[in-house]
C-alpha positions in Angstrom: -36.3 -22.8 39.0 -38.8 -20.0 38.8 -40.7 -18.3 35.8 -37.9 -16.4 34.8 -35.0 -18.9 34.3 -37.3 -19.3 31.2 -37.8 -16.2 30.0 -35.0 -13.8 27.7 -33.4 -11.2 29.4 -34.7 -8.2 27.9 -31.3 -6.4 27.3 -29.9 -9.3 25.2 -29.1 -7.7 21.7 -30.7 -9.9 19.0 -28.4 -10.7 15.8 -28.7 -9.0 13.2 -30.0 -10.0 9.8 -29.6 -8.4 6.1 -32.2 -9.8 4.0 -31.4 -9.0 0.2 -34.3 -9.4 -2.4 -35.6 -7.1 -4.8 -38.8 -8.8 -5.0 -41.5 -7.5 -1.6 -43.4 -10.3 -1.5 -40.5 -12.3 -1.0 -39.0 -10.6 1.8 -42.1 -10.3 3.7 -42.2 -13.8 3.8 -38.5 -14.3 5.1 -39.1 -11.3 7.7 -42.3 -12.8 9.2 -39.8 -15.7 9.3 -37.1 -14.2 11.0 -38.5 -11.0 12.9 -39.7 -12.3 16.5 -35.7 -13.8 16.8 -33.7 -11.2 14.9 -33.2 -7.8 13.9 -33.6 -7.6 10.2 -32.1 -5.0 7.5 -33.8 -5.4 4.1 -31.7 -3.9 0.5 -33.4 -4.3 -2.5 -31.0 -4.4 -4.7 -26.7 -5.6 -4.7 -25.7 -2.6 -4.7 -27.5 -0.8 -1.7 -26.6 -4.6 0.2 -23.2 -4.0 -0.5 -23.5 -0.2 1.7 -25.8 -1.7 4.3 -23.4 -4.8 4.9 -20.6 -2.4 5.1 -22.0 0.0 7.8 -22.0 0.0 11.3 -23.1 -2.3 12.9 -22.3 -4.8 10.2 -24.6 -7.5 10.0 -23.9 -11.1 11.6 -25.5 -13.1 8.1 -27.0 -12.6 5.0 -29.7 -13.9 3.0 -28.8 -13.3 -0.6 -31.1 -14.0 -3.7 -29.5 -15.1 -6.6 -31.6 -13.5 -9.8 -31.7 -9.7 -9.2 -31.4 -7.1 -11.8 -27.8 -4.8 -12.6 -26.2 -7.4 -9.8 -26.9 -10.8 -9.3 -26.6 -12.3 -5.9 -23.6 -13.8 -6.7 -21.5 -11.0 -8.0 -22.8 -9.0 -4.6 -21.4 -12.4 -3.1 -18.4 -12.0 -4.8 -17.5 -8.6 -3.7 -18.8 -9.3 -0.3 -15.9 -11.8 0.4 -13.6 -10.0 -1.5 -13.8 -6.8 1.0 -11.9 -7.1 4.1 -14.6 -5.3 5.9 -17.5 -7.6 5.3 -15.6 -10.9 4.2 -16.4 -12.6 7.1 -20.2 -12.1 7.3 -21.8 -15.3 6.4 -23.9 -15.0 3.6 -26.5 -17.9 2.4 -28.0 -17.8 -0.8 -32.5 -17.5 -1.1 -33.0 -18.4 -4.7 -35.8 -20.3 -6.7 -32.3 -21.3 -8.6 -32.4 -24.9 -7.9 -29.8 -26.8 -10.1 -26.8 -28.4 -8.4 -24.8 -26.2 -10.8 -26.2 -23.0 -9.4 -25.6 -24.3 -5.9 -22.0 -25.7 -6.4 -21.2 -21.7 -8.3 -23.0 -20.6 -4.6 -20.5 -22.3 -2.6 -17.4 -21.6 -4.1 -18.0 -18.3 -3.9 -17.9 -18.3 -0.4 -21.5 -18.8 1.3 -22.4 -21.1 3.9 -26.0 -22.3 2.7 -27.7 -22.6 -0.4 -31.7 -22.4 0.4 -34.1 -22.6 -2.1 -37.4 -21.2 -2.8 -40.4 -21.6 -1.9 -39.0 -21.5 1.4 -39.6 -23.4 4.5 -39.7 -21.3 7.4 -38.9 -23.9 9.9 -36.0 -25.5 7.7 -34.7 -21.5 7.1 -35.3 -20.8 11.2 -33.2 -23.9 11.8 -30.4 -22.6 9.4 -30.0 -19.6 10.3 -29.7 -20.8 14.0 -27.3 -23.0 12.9 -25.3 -20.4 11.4 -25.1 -17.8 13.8 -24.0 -20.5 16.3 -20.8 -21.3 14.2 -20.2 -17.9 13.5 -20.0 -17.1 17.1 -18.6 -20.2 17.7 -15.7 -19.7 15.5 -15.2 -16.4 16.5 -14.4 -17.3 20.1 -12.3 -19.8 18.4 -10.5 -17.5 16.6 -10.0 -15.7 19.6 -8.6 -18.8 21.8 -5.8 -19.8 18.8 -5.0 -16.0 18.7 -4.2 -15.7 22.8 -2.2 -19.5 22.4 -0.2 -18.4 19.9 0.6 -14.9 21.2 4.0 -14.9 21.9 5.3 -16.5 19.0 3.4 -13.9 17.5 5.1 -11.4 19.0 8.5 -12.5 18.3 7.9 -13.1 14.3 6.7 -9.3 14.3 9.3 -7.9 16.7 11.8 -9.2 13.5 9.7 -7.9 11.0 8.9 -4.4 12.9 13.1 -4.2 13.3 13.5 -4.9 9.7 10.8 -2.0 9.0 12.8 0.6 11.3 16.3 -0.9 9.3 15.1 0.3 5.9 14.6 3.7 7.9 17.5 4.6 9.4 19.1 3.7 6.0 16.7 6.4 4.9 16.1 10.1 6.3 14.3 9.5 8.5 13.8 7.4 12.0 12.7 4.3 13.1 9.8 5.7 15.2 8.1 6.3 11.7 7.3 3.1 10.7 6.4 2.7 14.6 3.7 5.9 14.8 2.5 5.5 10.9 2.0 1.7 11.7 -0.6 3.3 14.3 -2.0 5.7 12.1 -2.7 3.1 9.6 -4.7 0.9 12.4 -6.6 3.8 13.6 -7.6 4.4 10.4 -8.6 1.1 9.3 -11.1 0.6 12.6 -12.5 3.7 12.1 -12.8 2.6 8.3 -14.4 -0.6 9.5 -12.3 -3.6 8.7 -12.6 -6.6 10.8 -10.3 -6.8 13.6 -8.2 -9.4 12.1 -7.6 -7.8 8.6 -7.0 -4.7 10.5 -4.3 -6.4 13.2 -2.8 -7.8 9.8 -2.4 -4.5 8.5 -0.6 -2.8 11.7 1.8 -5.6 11.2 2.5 -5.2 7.6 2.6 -1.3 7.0 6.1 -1.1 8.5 7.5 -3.2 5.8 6.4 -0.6 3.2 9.5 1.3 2.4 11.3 -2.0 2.5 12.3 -1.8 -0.8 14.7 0.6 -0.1 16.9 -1.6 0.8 18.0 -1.9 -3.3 18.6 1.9 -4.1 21.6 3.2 -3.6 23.0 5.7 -0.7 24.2 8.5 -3.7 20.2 8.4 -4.4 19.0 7.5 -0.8 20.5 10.1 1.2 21.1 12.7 -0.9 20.1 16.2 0.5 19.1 18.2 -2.9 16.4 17.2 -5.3 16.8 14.3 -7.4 17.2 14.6 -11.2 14.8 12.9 -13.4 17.1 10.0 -14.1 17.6 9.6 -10.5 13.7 9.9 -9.6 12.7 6.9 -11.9 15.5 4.9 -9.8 14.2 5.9 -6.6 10.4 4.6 -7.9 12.1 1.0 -8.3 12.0 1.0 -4.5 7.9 0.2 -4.9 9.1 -2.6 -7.7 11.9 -3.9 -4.9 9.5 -4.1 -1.6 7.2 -6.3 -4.2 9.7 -8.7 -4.9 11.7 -8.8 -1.5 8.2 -9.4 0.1 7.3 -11.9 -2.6 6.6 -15.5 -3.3 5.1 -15.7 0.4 1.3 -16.9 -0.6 0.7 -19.4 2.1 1.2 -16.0 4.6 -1.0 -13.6 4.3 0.3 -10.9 6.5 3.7 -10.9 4.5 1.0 -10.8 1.3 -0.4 -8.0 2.5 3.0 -6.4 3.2 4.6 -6.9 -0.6 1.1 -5.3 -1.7 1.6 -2.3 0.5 5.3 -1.8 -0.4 4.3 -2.3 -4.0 0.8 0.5 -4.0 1.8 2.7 -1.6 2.6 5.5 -3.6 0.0 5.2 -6.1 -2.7 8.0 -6.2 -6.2 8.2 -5.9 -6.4 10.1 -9.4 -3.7 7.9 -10.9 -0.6 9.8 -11.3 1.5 8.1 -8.5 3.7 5.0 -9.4 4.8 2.3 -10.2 1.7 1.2 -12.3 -0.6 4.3 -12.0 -3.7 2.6 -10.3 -6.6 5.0 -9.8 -9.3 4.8 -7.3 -10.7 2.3 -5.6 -8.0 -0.2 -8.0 -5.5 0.8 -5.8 -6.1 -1.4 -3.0 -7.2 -0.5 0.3 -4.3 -1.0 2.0 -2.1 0.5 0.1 -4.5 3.8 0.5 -4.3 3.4 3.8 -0.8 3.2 4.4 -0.5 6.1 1.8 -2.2 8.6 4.0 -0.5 7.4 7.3 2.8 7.6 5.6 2.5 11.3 4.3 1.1 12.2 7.6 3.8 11.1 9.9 6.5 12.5 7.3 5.0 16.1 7.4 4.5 15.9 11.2 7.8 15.1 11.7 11.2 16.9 11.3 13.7 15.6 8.8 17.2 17.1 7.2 15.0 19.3 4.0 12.7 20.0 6.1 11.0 21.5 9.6 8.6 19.7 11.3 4.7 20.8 10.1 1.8 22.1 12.6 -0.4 19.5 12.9 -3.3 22.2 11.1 -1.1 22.6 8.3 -0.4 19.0 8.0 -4.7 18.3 8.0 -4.9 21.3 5.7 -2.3 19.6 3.5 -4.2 16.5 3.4 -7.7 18.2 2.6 -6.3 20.3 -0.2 -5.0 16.5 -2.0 -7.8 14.5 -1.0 -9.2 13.0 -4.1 -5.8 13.9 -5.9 -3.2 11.7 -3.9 -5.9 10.3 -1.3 -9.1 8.8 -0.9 -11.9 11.2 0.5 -13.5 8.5 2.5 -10.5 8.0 4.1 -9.2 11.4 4.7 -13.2 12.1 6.2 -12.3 9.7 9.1 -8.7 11.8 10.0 -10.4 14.1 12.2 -12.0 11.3 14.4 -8.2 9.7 14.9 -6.1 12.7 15.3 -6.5 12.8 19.1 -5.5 9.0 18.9 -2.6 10.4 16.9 -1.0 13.2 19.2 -1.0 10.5 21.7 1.0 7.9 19.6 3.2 11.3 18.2 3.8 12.2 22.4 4.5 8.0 23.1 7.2 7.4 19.8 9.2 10.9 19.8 11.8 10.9 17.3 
């Protein structure tokens, strides 16, 4: 062996680090820690954590205080593992709180660690190291289960993806829909930033949205002219239906994520869609997701009331409802997809 078996190659991208404090002192002393191994990002407060851990690229761990003012460290903790796009970043508390009540709340709210102050820089070098090696770890483990069970996998969904186009050819439309918006709603989740599992869950789920439909009738389904109002509120039940064909599956999360969709699909960003008239960021992500993928396929495509839109009036259509029926962050990313989109469009014709 020479010299340079010993010595880092100098390309190798260090891990990156979010260090959360909102006292300076402290986190100089965690970054002179931490800096020769890692790459560090410092917030100091929960709420500018919660935008750092979110953007791209997302850190690999977190050190969290505990007592920080307007958000604690573990409310950020809390929301951190309740976002799909940052729910898997390990996160391990810093605190000077040091009763085993503080550190059991710590755990159960998701972190890996509990470290308390004043710190030990060799015991929090050793941690972290430990850490990042099971993160990584489980991550090509993740990856290993997900190739062995691959073509079961594919079977379940092929069932669940025929199901989807079912409920559409009952409908007005075809079965490529659920096909292309399925796409869309991927697309838009990476460029969103959700982790590659949440997101793969997602592609599966979306075409079970309109799966409700199933339980309204053909007079209301498939009839050509407007609906009257008594009609309408029947036709909304198909939200309430999806929910509670979908339901009752707990123990399997993609099928959770499914009766979700079905059931928030149609709500609106400003809270006049249905059944429940969430608002905001209430209506959960997927749902306002799947939302926009679903209008955009339907206007882009033809259907018995209606010509097929150009693709600019379609966009322009979106832009004029975006923070009315969609959410602007979303509808920001369109632009970045829609090449991705006339290729899927070109690859699932009607």
């Amino acid at each position: 062996m020479t010299r340079d078996d010993f010595m880092p190659e100098q390309n190798q991208q260090k891990p990156t680090i979010l260090i959360v404090d909102d006292t300076p002192d402290n986190i100089d002393v965690l970054a002179a820690t931490l800096r020769n191994d890692y790459d560090l990002k410092v917030a100091t407060s929960g709420k500018k954590a919660l935008h750092i851990a979110q953007s791209f690229p997302k850190p690999e761990m977190i050190l969290l205080d505990v007592m920080m003012p307007e958000m604690d460290g573990y409310e950020v903790c809390r929301q951190l593992k309740a976002n799909p796009i940052t729910s898997d970043i390990p996160v391990l508390f810093v605190t000077a709180k040091t009763n085993a009540c503080d550190e059991e709340q710590g755990f159960a709210l998701g972190a890996v660690d509990y470290i308390t102050k004043p710190i030990s820089p060799p015991r929090v070098k050793a941690r972290v190291r430990t850490h990042i090696a099971l993160y990584n770890q489980n991550r090509q483990l993740q990856e290993k289960v997900k190739e062995r069970t691959q073509s079961l996998e594919r079977n379940r969904l092929r069932i669940i993806h025929h199901l989807g186009r079912a409920v559409e050819y009952k409908d007005n439309e075809t079965g490529a829909h659920v096909i292309r918006m399925s796409h869309y709603s991927r697309l838009l989740a990476e460029a969103y930033g959700g982790n590659s599992e949440w997101v793969e869950m997602l592609f599966n789920a979306a075409p079970m949205h309109d799966v409700g439909k199933i339980g309204i009738a053909d007079s209301i389904l498939l009839k050509p002219g407007k609906l009257d109002p008594d009609e309408w509120e029947i036709m909304k039940q198909h939200t309430l239906f999806g929910a509670k064909i979908l339901g009752d599956c707990d123990d399997d999360p993609m099928l959770k994520m499914a009766e979700v969709i079905a059931l928030t699909h149609h709500e609106k960003w400003d809270g006049t869609g249905y059944p429940y008239g969430l608002k905001g960021d209430s209506i959960p992500l997927e749902g306002r997701i799947v939302a926009i993928a679903d209008v955009l396929d339907a206007l882009l495509s033809k259907r018995p009331y209606k010509e097929a839109w150009s693709l600019e009036d379609a966009m322009q259509y979106m832009n004029e409802n975006t923070g009315k029926h969609f959410d602007p962050k979303l509808i920001t990313l369109l632009p970045h997809i829609l090449p991705e989109i006339e290729k899927i469009r070109a690859a699932y014709p009607d």
